[in-house]
N, C-alpha and C positions, 0 to 999 in steps of 0.2 A: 117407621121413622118417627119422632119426638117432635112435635108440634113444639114453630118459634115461639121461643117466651115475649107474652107483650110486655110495655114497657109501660109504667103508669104514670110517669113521671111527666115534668113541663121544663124538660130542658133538662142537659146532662148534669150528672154531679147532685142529681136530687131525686127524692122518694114523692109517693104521692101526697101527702101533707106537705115537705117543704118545700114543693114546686108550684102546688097550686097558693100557697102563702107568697110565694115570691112572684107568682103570675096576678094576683090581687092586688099587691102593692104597686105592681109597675100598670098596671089599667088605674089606679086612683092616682098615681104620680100623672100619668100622662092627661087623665082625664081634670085635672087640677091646671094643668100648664094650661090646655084647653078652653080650660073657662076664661084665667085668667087672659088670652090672646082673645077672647069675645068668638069662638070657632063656632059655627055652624053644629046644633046636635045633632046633625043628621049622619055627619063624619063618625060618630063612635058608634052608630048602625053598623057605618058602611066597614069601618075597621074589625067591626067583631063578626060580619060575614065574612068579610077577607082572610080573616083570621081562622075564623072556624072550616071553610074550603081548606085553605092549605093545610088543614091537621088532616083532615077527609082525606083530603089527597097523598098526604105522605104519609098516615098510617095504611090508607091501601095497596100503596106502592109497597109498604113491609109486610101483606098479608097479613095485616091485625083483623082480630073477629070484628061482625057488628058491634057488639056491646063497647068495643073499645072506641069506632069511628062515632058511635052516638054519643058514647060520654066526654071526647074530646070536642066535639061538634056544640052537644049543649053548655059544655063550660066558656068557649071563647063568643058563642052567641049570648049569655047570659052576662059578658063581662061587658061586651056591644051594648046590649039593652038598657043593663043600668048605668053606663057612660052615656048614653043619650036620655035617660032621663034626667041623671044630675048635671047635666049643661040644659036642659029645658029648662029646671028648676029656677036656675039660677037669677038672683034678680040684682038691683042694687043694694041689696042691705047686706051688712056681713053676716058670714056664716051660713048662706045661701048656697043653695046648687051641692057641687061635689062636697063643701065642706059641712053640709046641714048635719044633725044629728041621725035622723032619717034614713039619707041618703047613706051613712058610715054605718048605720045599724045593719042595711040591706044590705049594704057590701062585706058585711063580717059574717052575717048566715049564710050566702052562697057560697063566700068560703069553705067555713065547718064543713056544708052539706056537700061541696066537692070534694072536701079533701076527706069527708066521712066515706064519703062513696068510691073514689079511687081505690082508699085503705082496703076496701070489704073484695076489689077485682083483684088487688094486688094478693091478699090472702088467700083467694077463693083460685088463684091461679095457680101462686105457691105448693097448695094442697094437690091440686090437678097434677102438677111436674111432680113434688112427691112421689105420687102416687103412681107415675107412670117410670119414674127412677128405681122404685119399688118390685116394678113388675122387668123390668129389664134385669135389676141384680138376681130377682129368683130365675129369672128363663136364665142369664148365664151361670148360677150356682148349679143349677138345674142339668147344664150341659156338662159342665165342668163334673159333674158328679157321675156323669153317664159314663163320659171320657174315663173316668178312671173306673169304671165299676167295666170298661170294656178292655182296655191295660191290661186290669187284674183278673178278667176272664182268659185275655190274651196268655199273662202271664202263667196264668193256672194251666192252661190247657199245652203250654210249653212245658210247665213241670211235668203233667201228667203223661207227657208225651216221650219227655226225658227219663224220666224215672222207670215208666214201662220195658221202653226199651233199654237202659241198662241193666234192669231187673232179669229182663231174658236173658242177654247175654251172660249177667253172674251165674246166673240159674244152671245155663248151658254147658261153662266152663268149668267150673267148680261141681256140679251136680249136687247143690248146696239147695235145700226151698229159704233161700233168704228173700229177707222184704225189703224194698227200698219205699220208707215211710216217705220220705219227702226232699224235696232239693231247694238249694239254698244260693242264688247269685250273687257272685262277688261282686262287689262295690270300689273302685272300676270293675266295670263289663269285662273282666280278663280270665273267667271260668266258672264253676259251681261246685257247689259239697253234696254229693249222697249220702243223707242221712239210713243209716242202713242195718235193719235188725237181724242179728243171728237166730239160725232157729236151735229148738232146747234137745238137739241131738248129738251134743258136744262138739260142733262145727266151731271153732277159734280162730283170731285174728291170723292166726300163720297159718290157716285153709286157703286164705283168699291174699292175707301178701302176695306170693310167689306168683298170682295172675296178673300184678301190674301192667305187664310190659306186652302180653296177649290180649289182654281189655282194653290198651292202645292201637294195639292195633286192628282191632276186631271193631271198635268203634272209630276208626279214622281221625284220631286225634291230631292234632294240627304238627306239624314240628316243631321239635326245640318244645311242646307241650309235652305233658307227661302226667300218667295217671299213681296216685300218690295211696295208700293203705294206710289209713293213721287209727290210733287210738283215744276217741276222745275226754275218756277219763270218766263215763257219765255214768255206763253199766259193760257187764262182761259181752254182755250178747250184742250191745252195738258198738259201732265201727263208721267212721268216714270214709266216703273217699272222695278226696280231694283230684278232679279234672280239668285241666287249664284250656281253653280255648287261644290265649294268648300268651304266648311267652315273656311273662314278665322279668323274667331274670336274666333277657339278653339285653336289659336296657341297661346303662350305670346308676347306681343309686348312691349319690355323694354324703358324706357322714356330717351330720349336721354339727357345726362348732360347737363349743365349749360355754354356755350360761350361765353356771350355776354348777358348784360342788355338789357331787354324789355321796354315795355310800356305799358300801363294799355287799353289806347287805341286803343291797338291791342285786340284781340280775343285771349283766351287763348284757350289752344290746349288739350280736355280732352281724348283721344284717336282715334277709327279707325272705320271706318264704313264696312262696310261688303265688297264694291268695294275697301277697302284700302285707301279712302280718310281719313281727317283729321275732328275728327265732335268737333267744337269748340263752345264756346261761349264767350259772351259779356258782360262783368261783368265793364263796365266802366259807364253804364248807370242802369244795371239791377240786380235786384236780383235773387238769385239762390234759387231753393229749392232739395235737393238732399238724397233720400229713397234709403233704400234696406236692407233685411232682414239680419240676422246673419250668414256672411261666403258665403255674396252673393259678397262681395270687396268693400264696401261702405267705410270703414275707408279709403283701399287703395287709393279710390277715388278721395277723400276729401284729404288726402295728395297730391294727384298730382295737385286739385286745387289749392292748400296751394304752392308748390312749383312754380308754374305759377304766383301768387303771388307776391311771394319774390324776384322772378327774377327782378320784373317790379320795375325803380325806383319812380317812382312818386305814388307808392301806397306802405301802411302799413298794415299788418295784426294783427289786436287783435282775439285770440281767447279765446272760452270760453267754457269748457270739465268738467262736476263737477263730471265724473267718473274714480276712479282710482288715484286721483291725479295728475290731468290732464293728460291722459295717451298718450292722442293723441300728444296735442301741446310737448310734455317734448322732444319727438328727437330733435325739432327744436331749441331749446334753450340750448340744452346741449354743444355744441362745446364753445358758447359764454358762461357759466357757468363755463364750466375748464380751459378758458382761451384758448384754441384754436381760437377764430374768434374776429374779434375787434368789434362785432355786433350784439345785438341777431337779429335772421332771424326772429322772431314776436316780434312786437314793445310793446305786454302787452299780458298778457295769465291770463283767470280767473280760478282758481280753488276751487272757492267754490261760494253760491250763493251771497252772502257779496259782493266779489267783482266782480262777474259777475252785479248785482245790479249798483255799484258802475263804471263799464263800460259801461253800457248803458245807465244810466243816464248821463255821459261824453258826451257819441257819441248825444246824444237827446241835450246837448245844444250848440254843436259843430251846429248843424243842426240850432239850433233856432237863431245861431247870425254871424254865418260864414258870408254870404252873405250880411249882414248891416257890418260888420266888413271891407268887403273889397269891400262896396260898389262903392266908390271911382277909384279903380282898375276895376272892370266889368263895367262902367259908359264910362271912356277912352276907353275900348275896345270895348263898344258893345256888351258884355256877357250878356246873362240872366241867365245864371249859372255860378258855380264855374268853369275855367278852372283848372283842376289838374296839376301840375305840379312839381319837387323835392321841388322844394320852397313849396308849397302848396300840399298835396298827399292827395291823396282819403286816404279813411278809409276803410276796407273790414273786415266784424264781421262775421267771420267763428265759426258757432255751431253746435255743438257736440253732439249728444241725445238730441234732442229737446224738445222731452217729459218728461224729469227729470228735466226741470227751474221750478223755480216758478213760480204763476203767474201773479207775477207783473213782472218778467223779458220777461218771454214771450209775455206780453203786450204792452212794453217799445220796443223791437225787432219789433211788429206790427207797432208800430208808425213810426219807425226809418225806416221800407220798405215803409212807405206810404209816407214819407215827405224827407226821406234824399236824393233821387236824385238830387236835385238843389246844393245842397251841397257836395256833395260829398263821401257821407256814405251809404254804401252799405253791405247787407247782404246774406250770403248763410247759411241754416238751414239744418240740417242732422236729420232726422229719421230713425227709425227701420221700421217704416209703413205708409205708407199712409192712414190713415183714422183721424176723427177727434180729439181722443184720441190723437196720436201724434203729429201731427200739425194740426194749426186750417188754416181753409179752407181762411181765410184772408191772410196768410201769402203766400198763393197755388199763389189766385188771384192776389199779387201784384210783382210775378216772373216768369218773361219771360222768364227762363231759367230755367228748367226741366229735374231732370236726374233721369231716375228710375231703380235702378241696378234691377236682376234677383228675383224673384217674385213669387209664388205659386199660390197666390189669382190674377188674373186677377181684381178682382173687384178694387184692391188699385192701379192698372196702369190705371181706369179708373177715378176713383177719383184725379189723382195725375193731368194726364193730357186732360179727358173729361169725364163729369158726363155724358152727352149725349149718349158718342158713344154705340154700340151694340155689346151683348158680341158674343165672339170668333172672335175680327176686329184683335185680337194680337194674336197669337200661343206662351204661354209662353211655349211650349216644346223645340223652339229653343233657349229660354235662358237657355240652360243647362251648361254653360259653367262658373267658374267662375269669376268675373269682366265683363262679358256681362249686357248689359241691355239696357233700352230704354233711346231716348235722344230727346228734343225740345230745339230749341233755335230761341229766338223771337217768338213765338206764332208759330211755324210751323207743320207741323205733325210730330209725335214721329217718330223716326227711331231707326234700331237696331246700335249697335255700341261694340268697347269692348274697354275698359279705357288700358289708358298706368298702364305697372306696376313698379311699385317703391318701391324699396327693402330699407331696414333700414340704411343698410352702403351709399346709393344711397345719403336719408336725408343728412345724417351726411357730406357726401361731399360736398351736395349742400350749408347746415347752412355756412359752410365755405367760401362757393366760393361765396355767395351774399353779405356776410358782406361787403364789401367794395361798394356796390352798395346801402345800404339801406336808405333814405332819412329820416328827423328826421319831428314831426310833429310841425307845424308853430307855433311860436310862441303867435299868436292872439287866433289861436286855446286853445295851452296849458294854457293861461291864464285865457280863457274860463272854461276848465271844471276842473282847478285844483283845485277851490276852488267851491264843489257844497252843495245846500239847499235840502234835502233830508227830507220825511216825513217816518217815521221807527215807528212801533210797540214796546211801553217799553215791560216790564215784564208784568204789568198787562194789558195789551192787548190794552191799548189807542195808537193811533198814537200822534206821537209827533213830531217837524218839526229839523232837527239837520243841523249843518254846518259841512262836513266834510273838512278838508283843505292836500294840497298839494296830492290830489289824484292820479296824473298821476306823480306826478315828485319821489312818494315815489312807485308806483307799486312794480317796482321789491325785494325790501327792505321786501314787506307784500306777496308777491306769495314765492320765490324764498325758503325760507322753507318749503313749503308746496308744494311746487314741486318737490324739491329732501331733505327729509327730514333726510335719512340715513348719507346726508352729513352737516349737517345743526345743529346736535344734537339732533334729534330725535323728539318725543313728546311735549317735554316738550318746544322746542324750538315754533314748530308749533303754542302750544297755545296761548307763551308770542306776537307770529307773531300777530293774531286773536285780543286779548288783550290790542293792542297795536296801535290802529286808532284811532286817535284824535278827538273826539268829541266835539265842540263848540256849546255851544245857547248864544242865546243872554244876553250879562252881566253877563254869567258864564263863570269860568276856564275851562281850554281845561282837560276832562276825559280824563286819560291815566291810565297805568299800569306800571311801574316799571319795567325793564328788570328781569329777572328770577337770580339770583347770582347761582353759580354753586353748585350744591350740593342740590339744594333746589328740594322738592319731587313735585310730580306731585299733593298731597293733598294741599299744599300749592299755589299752582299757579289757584287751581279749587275758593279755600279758597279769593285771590287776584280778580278773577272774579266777585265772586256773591259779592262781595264790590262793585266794579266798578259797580255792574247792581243796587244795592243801589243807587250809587250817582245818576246814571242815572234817576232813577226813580221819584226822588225830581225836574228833571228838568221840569220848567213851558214852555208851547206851548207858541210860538212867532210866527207872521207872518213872512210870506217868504218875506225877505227882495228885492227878485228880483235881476236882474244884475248891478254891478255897473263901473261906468266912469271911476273910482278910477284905474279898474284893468289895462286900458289900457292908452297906450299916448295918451295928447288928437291930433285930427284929422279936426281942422276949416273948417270950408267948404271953405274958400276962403285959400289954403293951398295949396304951392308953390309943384306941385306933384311931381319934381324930389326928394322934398324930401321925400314925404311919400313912392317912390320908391325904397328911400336907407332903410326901414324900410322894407317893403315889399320883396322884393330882394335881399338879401344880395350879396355882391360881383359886383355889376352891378354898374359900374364907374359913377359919377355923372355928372362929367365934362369931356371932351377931352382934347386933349395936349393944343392947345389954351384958352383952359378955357371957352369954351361956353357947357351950357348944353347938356348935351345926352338925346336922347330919351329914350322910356320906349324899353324892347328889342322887345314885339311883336311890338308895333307901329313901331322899325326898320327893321323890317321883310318885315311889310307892305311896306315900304319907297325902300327897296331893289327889291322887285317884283314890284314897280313903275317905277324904273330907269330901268329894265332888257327891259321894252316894250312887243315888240309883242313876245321876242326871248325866254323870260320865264327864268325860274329862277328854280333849283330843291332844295329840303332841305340842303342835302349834302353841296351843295356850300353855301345856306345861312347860315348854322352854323360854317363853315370857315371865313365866313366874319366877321360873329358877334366875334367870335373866335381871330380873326385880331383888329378885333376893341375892346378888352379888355374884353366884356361881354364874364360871365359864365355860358351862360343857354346852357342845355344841347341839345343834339339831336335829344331828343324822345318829348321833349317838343317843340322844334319848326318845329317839324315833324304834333307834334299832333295840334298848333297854325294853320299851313297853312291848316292842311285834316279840320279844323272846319270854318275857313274862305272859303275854297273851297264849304262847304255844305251851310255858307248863302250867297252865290256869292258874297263876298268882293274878293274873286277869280277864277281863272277858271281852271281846269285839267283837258283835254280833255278825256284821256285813263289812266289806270293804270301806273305810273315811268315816265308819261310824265312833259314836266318843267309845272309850275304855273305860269301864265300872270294874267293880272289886270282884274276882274269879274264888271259884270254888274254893281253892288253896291258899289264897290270902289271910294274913292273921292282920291284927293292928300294927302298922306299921309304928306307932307311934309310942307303943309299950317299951320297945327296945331303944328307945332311950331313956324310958323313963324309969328301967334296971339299971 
């Protein structure tokens, strides 16, 4: 225990120099009143032993050392002493006694000499407690050090304990000599990773998958836990395996709102993996295809992909639901419907197969001319595909029960996964089931992204993501949870997972919070598929070729009754909606219908249809005229590109203050990581600069320009958030304009 600190002071609120100074001054005040009253010198005796007792006495009473009871003892005896000599002194003449020269001399060195001498107990004691504070922080560094060096024996001797014994067991089941090098606990305490080497006798990761659900059970793993076979990308011969102790995926993991616009070219974040990591995928290049039975959280799903989405500026959501009234898409559009949001959160919703028809034949000639459209632009750049960007945004065709389309739509959706990657158009398909009745095994093949919520039939998780593998490789007993289920992303092995959940009021806030984020689609585009050659079935069963016009610029005008039709007028409105798509052929008047007048019955508007399927019916087949020139400006080949830039680009200054052309903004991107050198350049800064310099291209967009030049070495990024220096393939970017 830490000896009391003494106190060297003469009264609180003071040290030992300004207490023995102020104990000085009040013995020469008093001893001055003294003289002056003509007192007896025997009195300042008697007061500096009285004086000096009660220091005695109430430093012993706090356990202060000798040294302390002698130096309090000889300072109040020596202020006594010389108060009774300066009242001896004292005579009739001034300046006699207390006030003599003498007397003020003596009483100023027993000062010094005690406030010298407190000073040297006070330091000499300071150093003492130091020094014993000292040896207290090493004994508890000391312990604290033990404590963990016993932890970490603890901990060791649990790995080696752990690792042993799953070693035997792989050893035993497999008849494999593999090694488990070391294990790794999850952070929360909710399982461990076997870090685990294959041996060089051609033993492969699908030796030891197929033992998941026998290594569960041969090691007594918890329930609702589950032993997982993954690949961790580092070398052929090792392998994880991932063992939960705690079921983390029967808990809810709610999706955390909206902060800040994304990018498409990031990975969206479709919930949690059984370690708590985040299991994402890649929807900037891939298609999705995403199963799960009724009440297994597929809808929820598929909202949370939808919301990943809408976040992102440089991409667009169409979707297409023909159950219910669009029941899925309707939250997301509802805020922008009642005037809450300046923006619907999906940029077109089909709800019937008409216009689901009608959108996919869109997105098919978005795909067929995009890239000749902005040839020009990927030519300057060196793109062999479309870069996305707010100017230019993907297309993402999220559907809905895949198994209620027709089958020309469902056909049209096959093409659009086969071909629209270079372009930009990308789909994710939802079914009830995996097998070929709901989606055909073409649409399986051309999506590298696979989400199979919870499941009954093992056989449609083998279908969904390997016709190959052998049954019982999955335990669908741990998908008991619901919104669990299985997940691939990029061709990898399924893993367990459990999707974020997203509540209805969650939508509603989010419609909100992106409208200001959501980017409109290009104008080359829209020109493209606003006016499309469509071959359609009359009445009497001939196909016939029709011109539909202003498809995408009138959408919401033909959905928006039929999506909320209680608000809309009902029925009857719906129909006139239906009723009321402009049909053209060639050298005939455009079919319409007449708005409904109020009051008019529902017999009456059936009565106005089978007219209109009359006139249709007289209409003579014409060849498909194909795409015309007509729609766009024209674009010379020998054509000054700053301007086709101001076409392209909106907002992007032509000229600078002096009046000399500006670059295109990635080429000043490039131009800006040329001048930085070896010292590098991050996104950050080059979007301030562009910023500085008048251009409005966003962040995510020359986020996404630099990570896609880093990937064909027109640059170089050593490590992850490290700056961007000039890559192998780089030329001066600044020559091309100076040709």
């Amino acid at each position: 225990m830490a000896t009391r600190r003494v106190d060297w002071s003469f009264g609180p609120g003071h040290g030992p120099v300004s207490g023995v100074v102020n104990a000085a001054g009040s013995a020469l005040g008093l001893t001055m009143i003294a003289d002056l009253a003509h007192i007896n010198p025997v009195w300042g005796a008697t007061a500096g032993s009285v004086a000096a007792a009660g220091a005695v006495i109430t430093s012993a009473a706090s356990s202060a050392p000798g040294r302390a009871l002698a130096y309090r003892a000889l300072c109040w005896l020596g202020a006594g002493a010389w108060s009774t000599v300066a009242l001896a002194t004292a005579t009739a003449e001034p300046f006699s006694g207390p006030w003599s020269t003498g007397n003020l001399v003596a009483l100023a060195v027993g000062t010094i000499g005690a406030a010298f001498t407190g000073r040297a107990f006070q330091s000499a004691e300071q150093r003492k407690e130091d020094a014993r504070q000292a040896q207290v922080d090493a004994q508890l560094a000391y312990f604290a050090a033990e404590q963990d060096r016993l932890d970490a024996q603890m901990a060791g001797q649990d790995r080696d304990r752990i690792a042993a014994a799953w070693q035997a067991e792989i050893r035993k089941q497999s008849r494999r000599d593999v090694k488990v090098e070391g294990v790794e606990f999850w952070d929360p305490n909710t399982g461990f990773t076997l870090d685990v080497t294959l041996p060089a006798d051609g033993t492969t990761i699908e030796d030891i998958k197929p033992l998941e659900k026998s290594l569960a059970h041969a090691m007594d793993v918890p329930l609702g836990c589950a032993v997982e076979v993954i690949n961790p990308g580092v070398s052929r011969r090792v392998i994880h395996i991932r063992v939960g102790t705690v079921d983390a995926l029967s808990e809810d993991h709610h999706l955390p709102p909206a902060t800040e616009p994304d990018t498409i070219e990031n990975p969206i974040s479709l919930g949690i993996r059984s370690d708590r990591s985040e299991a994402t995928a890649n929807l900037r290049y891939n298609c999705m295809v995403l199963i799960g039975q009724t009440d297994s959280g597929k809808s929820n799903e598929l909202n949370v992909v939808t919301d990943r989405i809408v976040r992102c500026t440089d991409a667009l959501g169409w979707a297409i639901d023909l159950t219910g009234q669009a029941r899925y898409p309707r939250p997301w559009v509802r805020a922008w419907h009642e005037g809450r949001a300046d923006a619907p959160a999906l940029d077109w919703v089909a709800p019937t197969a008409g216009e689901a028809r009608l959108m996919t034949l869109a997105a098919m000639e978005i795909i067929a001319y995009r890239t000749a459209d902005y040839e020009q632009l990927m030519f300057e750049n060196g793109w062999d595909k479309i870069m996305v960007s707010p100017e230019i945004p993907e297309v993402v065709i999220l559907v809905d029960e895949f198994g209620s389309l027709p089958d020309d739509v469902k056909e049209n959706l096959r093409q659009i996964s086969d071909t629209g990657r270079g372009a930009g158009v990308r789909v994710v398909s939802c079914a009830l089931e995996a097998n070929s009745t709901y989606i055909p095994r073409a649409m399986i093949n051309q999506s590298r992204e696979r989400v199979g919520m919870r499941v009954q039939d093992e056989a449609q998780l083998q279908y969904l993501f390997d016709t190959t593998w052998k049954s019982g490789r999955i335990d669908t007993s741990t998908l008991n949870v619901k919104g669990s289920g299985m997940w691939s992303t990029d061709a990898s092995l399924p893993e367990k997972f459990k999707g974020w959940r997203i509540e209805p009021s969650l939508i509603d806030a989010e419609s909100v919070t992106v409208a200001p984020w959501r980017p409109v689609l290009d104008d080359v585009s829209v020109s493209r598929c606003d006016a499309l050659v469509a071959e359609v079935k009359n009445s009497d069963g001939y196909k016939v070729k029709q011109k539909f016009t202003r498809v995408y610029t009138d959408r919401w005008e033909r959905t928006l009754p039929l999506i909320f039709p209680a608000k809309r007028g009902g029925a009857s409105r719906a129909a006139t909606a239906q009723a009321g798509q402009a049909v053209e052929a060639a050298g005939s008047p455009v079919a319409t219908v007449e708005p409904v007048a109020p009051g008019k019955s529902l017999d009456d508007v059936l009565g106005d249809l089978a007219a209109a399927r009359e006139r249709l019916r007289n209409i003579e087949p014409v060849p498909d005229p194909g795409p015309s020139e007509a729609d766009l400006p024209p674009l010379p080949a020998d054509a000054d590109f700053s301007v086709v830039e101001s076409w392209l680009s909106p907002g992007v200054p032509s000229t600078d203050e002096a009046g000399k052309p500006k670059p295109h903004p990635r080429r000043r991107v490039r131009q800006i990581v040329w001048d930085a050198g070896d010292a590098g350049v991050g996104p950050t800064a080059v979007h301030k600069q562009l910023e500085a310099e008048g251009y409005t291209t966003t962040y995510p967009t020359v986020n996404g320009w630099m990570k896609d030049d880093a990937a064909a070495g027109i640059m170089h990024q050593g490590r992850a958030r490290d700056p961007y220096t000039r890559g192998p393939q780089m030329v001066d970017p600044h020559e091309q304009d100076q040709r």
